[in-house]
KEKE-3310 file (N, C-alpha, C; in steps of 0.2 Angstrom, whole numbers, plus 5000, padded with zeros to 4 digits):
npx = (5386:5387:5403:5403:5394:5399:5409:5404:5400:5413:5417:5410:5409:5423:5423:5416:5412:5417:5417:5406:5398:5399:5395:5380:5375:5367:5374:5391:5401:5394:5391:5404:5409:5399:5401:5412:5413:5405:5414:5426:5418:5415:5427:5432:5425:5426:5439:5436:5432:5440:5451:5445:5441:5453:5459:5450:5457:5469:5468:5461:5470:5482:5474:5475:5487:5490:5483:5491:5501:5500:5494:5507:5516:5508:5510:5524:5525:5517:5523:5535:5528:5528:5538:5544:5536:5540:5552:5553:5543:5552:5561:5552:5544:5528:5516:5519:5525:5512:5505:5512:5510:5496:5498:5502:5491:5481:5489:5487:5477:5473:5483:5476:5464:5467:5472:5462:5453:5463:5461:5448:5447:5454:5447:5439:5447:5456:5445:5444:5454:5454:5444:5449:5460:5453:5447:5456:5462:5451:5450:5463:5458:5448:5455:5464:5453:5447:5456:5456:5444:5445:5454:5449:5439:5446:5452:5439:5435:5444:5442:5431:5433:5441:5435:5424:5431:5436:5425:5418:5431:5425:5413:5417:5425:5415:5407:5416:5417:5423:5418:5406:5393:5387:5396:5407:5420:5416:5408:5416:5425:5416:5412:5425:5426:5415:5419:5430:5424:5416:5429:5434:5424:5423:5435:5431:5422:5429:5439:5430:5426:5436:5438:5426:5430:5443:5437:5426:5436:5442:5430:5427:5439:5438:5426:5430:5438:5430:5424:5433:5436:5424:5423:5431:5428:5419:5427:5432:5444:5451:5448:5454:5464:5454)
npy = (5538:5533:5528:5533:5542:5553:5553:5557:5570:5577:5577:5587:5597:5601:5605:5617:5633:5647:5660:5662:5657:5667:5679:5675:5679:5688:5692:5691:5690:5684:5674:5667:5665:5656:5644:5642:5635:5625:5618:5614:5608:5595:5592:5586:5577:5569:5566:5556:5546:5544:5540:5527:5520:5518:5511:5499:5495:5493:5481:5471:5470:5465:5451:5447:5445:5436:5428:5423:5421:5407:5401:5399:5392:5383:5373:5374:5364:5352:5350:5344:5333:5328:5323:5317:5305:5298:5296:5286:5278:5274:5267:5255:5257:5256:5260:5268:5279:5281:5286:5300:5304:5307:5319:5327:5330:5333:5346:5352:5353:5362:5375:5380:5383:5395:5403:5405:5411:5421:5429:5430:5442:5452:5459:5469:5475:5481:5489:5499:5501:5514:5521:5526:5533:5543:5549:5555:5563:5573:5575:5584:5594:5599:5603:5614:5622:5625:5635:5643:5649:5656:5665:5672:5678:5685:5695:5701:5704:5715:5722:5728:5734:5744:5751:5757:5765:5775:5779:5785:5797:5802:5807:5814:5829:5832:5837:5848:5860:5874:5882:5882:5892:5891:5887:5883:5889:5900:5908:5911:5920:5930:5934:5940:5950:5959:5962:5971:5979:5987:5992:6001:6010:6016:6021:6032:6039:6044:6053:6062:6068:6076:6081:6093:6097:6108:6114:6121:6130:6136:6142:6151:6159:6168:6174:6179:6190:6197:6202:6210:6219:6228:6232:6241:6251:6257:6265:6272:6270:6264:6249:6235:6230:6217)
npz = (5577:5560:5550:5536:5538:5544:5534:5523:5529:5533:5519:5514:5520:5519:5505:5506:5499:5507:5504:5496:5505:5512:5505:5506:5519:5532:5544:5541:5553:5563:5556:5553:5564:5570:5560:5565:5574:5571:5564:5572:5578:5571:5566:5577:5580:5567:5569:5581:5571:5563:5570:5579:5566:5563:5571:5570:5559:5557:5569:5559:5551:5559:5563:5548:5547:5556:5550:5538:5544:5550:5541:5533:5542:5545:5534:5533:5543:5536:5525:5532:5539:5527:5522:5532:5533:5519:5522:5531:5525:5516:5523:5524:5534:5533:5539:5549:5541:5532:5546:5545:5534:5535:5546:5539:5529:5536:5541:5530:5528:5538:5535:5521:5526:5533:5522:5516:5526:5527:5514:5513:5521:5515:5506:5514:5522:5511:5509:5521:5522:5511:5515:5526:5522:5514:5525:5532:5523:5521:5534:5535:5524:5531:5544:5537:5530:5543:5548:5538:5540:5550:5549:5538:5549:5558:5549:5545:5556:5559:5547:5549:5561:5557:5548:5556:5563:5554:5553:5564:5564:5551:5553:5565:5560:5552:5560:5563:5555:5547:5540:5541:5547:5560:5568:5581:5580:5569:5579:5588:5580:5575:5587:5593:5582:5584:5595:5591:5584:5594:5601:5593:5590:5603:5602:5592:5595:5608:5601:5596:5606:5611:5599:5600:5614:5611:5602:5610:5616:5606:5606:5616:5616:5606:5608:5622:5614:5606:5619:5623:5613:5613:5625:5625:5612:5620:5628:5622:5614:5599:5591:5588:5574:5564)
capx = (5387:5392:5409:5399:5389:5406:5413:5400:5400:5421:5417:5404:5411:5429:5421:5413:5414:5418:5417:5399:5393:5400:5391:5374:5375:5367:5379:5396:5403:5391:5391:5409:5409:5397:5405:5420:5413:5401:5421:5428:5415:5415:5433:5433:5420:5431:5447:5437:5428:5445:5456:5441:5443:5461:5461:5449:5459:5477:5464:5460:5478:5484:5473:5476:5494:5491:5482:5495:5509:5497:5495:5516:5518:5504:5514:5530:5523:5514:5531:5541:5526:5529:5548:5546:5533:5545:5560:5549:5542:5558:5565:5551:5538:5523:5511:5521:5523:5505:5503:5515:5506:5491:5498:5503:5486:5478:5493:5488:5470:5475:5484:5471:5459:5472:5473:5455:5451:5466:5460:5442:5449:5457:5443:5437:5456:5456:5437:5444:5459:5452:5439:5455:5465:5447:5445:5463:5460:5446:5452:5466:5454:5443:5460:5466:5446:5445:5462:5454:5439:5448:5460:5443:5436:5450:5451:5435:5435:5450:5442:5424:5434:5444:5429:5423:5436:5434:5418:5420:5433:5424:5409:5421:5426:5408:5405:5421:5416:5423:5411:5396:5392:5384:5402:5410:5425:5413:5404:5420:5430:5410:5413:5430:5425:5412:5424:5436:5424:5419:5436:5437:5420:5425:5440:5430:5419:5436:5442:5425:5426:5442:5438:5424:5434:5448:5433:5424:5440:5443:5426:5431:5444:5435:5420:5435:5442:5426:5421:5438:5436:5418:5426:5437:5425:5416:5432:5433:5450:5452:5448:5463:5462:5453)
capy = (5541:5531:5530:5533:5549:5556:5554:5563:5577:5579:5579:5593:5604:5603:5608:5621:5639:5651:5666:5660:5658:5674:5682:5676:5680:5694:5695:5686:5689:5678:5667:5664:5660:5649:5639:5640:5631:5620:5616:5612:5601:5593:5593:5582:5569:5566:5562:5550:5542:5542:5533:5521:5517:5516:5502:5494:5491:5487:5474:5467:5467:5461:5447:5444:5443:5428:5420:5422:5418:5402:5399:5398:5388:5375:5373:5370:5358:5347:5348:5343:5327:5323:5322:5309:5298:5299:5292:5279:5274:5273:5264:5251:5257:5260:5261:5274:5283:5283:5291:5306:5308:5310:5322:5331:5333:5339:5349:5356:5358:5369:5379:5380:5385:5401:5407:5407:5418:5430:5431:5434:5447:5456:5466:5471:5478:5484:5494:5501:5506:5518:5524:5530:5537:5548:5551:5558:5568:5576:5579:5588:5597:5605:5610:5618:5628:5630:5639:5648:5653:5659:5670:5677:5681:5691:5700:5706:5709:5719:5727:5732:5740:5750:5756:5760:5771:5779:5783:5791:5802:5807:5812:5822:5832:5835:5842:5853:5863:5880:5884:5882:5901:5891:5883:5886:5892:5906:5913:5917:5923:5935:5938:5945:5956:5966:5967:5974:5986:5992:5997:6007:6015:6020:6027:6036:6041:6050:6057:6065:6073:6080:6088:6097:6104:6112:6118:6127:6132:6142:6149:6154:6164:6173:6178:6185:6197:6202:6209:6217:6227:6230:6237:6247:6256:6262:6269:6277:6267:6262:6243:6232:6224:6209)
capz = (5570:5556:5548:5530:5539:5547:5528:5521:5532:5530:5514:5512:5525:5515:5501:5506:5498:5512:5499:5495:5513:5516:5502:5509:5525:5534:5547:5541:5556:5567:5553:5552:5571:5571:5555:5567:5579:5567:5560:5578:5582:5566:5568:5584:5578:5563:5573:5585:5568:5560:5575:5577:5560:5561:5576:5566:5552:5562:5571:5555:5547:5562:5561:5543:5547:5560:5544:5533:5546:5551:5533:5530:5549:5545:5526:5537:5545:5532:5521:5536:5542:5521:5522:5537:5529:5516:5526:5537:5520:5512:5530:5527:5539:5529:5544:5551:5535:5533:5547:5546:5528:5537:5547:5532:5526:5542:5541:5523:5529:5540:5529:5516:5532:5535:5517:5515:5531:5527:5507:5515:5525:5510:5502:5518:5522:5505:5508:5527:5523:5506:5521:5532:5518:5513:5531:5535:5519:5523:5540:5533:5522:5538:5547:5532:5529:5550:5548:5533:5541:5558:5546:5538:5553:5561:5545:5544:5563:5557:5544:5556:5566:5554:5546:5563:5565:5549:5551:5569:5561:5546:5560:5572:5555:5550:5566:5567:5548:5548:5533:5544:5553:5567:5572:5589:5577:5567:5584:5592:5577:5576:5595:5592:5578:5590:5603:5589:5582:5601:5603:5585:5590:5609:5599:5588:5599:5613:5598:5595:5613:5614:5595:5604:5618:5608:5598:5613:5619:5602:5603:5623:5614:5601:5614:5625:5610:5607:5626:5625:5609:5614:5630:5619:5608:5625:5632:5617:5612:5591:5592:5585:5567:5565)
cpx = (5391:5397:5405:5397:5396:5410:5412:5399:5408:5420:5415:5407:5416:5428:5418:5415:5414:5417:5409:5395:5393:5393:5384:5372:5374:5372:5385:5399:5401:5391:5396:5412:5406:5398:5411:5418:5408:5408:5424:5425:5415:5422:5434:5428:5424:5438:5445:5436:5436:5449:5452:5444:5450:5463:5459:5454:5465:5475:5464:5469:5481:5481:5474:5483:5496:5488:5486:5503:5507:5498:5502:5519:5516:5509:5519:5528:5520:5521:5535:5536:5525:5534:5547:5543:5537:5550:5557:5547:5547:5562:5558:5542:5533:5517:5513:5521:5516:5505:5505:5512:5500:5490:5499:5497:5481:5482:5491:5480:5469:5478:5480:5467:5461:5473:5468:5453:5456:5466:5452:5444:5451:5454:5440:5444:5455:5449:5440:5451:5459:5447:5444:5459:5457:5443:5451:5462:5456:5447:5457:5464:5451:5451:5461:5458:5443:5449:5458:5449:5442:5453:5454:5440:5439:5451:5444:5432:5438:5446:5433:5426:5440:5440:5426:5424:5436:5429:5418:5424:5429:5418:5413:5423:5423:5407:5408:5421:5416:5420:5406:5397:5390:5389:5402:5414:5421:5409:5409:5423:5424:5412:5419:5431:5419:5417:5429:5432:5422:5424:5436:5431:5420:5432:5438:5429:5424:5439:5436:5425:5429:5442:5436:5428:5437:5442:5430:5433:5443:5438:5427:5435:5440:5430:5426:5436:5435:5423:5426:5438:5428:5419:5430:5433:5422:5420:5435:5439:5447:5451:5453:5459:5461:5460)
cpy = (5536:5532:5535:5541:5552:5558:5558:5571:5582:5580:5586:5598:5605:5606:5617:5629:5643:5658:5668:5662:5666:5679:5683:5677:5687:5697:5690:5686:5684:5674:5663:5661:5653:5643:5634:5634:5625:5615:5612:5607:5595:5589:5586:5576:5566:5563:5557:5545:5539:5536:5528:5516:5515:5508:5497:5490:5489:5480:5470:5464:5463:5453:5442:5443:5438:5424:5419:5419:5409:5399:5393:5391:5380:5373:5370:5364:5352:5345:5344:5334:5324:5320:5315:5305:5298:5294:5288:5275:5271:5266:5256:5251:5261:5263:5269:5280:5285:5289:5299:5310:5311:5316:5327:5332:5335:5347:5356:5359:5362:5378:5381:5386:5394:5405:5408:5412:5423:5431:5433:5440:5453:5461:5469:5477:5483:5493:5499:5507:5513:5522:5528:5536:5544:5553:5556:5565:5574:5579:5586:5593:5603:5606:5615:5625:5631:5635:5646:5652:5657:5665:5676:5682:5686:5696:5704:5707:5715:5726:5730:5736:5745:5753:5760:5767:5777:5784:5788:5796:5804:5811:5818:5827:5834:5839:5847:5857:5869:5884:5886:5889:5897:5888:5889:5893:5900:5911:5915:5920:5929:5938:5944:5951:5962:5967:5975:5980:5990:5995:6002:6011:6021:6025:6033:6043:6047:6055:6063:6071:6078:6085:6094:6102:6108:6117:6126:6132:6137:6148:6154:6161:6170:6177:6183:6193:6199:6206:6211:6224:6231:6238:6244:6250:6259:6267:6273:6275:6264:6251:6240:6227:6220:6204)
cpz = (5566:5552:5540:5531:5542:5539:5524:5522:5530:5525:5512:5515:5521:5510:5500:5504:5501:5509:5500:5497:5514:5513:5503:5514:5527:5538:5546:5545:5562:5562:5553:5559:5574:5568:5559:5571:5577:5566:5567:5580:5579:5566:5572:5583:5573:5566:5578:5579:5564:5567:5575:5571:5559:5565:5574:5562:5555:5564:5564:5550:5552:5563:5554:5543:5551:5556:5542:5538:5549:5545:5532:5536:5546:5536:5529:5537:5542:5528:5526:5539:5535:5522:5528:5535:5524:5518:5528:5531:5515:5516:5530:5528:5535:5532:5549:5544:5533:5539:5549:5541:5530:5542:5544:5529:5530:5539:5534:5524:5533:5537:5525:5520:5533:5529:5517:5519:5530:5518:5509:5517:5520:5509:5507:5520:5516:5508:5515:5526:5517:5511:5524:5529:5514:5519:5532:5528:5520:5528:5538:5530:5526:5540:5544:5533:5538:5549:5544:5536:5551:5554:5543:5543:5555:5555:5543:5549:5561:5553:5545:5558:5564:5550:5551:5565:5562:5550:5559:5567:5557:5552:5562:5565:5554:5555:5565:5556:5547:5546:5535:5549:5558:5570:5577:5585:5573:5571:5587:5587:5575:5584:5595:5589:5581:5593:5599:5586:5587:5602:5598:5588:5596:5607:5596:5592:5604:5608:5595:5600:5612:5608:5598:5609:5618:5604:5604:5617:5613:5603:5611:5620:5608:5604:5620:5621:5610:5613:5624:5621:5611:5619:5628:5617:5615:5629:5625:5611:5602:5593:5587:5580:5567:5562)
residu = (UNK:UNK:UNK:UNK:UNK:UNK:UNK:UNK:UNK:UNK:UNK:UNK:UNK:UNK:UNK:UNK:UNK:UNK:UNK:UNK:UNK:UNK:UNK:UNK:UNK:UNK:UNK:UNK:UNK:UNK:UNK:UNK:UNK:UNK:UNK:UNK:UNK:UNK:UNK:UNK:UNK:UNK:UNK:UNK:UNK:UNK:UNK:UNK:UNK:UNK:UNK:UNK:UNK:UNK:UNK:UNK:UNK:UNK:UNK:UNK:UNK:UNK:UNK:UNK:UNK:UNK:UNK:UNK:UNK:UNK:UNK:UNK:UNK:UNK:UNK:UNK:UNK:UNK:UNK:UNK:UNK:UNK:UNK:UNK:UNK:UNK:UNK:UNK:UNK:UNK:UNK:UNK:UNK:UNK:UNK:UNK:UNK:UNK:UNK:UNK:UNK:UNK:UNK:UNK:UNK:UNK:UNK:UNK:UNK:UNK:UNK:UNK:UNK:UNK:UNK:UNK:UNK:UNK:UNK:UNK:UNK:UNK:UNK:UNK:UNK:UNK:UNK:UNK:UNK:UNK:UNK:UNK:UNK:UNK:UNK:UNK:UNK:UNK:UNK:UNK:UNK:UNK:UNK:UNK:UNK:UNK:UNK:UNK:UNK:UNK:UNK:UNK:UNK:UNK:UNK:UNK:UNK:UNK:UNK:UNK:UNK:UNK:UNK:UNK:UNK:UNK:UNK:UNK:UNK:UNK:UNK:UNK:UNK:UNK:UNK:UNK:UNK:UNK:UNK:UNK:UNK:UNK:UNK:UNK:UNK:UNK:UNK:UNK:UNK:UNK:UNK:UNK:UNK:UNK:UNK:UNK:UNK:UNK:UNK:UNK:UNK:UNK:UNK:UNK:UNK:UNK:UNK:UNK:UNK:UNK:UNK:UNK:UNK:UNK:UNK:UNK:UNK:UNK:UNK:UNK:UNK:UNK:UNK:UNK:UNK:UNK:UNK:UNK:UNK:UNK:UNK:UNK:UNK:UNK:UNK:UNK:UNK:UNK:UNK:UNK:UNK:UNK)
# end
């Protein structure tokens, strides 16, 4: 995968509105799992595309850094094979001076040769290292929206299984509806009221009996006085005042 297609993806992913997604999703909760792990994987291709690119560009700077220290070296050295043709020409010797010169201009194509490859190198540097700082951005970017989307998730785990909850209570409550005659609660506090008026009726009822008995027990009494006095007038006896 190219850097360019790694750049683009950290991009788009970073961007991406999580609100959004959520909104369109039948089930946000698989979706924000699978984002998670879209993120993770995405995650982990960017930190190899990023290091990649990073040893690139060390590799490159440190090459650009044995141009320029080549560069300054070969310089030395042409300044330092002037200065002696210089003094051997001064001393005389022009054959040698000569050729200290022309060590000196080796010396200076060298040089030349060292600027030019660490000035080619530059815009390349330049391009790689804008690549790393867009990369490392972007990484930072997915951490930050994995994190966001792992903080989502467990909140609307959270607020799944607090509705959940809800709603099994509101059930158990619907079920348990004092209001309703076909509750448990309305057929026993019905059962209790037979039993209660059973008892008032077997009351009734006892105190029904025992009027009776007193009753035949008065008329017992009043059929005795009559045979007496009946008896009476036969014996000729005055019968006693009602």
């Amino acid at each position: 995968m190219s850097k360019q297609t790694i750049l683009g993806r950290v991009t788009q992913l970073a961007k991406a509105n999580i609100n959004a997604l959520l909104d369109q999703a039948e089930d946000p909760q698989k979706m924000l799992d699978q984002l998670i792990r879209d993120y993770t994987n995405n995650i982990s291709e960017a930190e190899q595309a990023v290091a990649t690119t990073i040893g690139n560009l060390r590799m490159l700077e440190a090459d650009h850094k044995e141009d320029r220290d080549a560069a300054a070296e070969w310089g030395d050295k042409a300044l330092a094979a002037s200065r002696k043709a210089d003094e051997l020409r001064a001393a005389g010797s022009v054959a040698d001076a000569d050729r200290f010169d022309n060590l000196a201009k080796v010396a200076l194509g060298r040089q030349m040769q060292s600027e030019r490859e660490a000035k080619t190198a530059e815009p390349t540097i330049a391009a790689q290292t804008e690549v790393v700082d867009k990369l490392k951005s972007g990484l930072a970017s997915m951490k930050d929206k994995l994190t966001e989307l792992q903080a989502k998730r467990d909140e609307l785990v959270a607020r799944a299984r607090t509705a959940q909850a809800q709603n099994t209570m509101m059930d158990a409550v619907k079920n348990i509806d004092v209001m309703d005659p076909t509750s448990d609660l309305n057929r026993f506090e019905e059962k209790v009221r037979r039993e209660e008026a059973m008892a008032a009726g077997k009351q009734e009822l006892a105190a029904s009996s025992l009027d009776a008995q007193f009753e035949s027990l008065e008329d017992l009494g009043k059929s005795a006085e009559i045979e007496d006095r009946l008896a009476a007038l036969k014996a000729g006896r005055p019968g006693r005042a009602a």
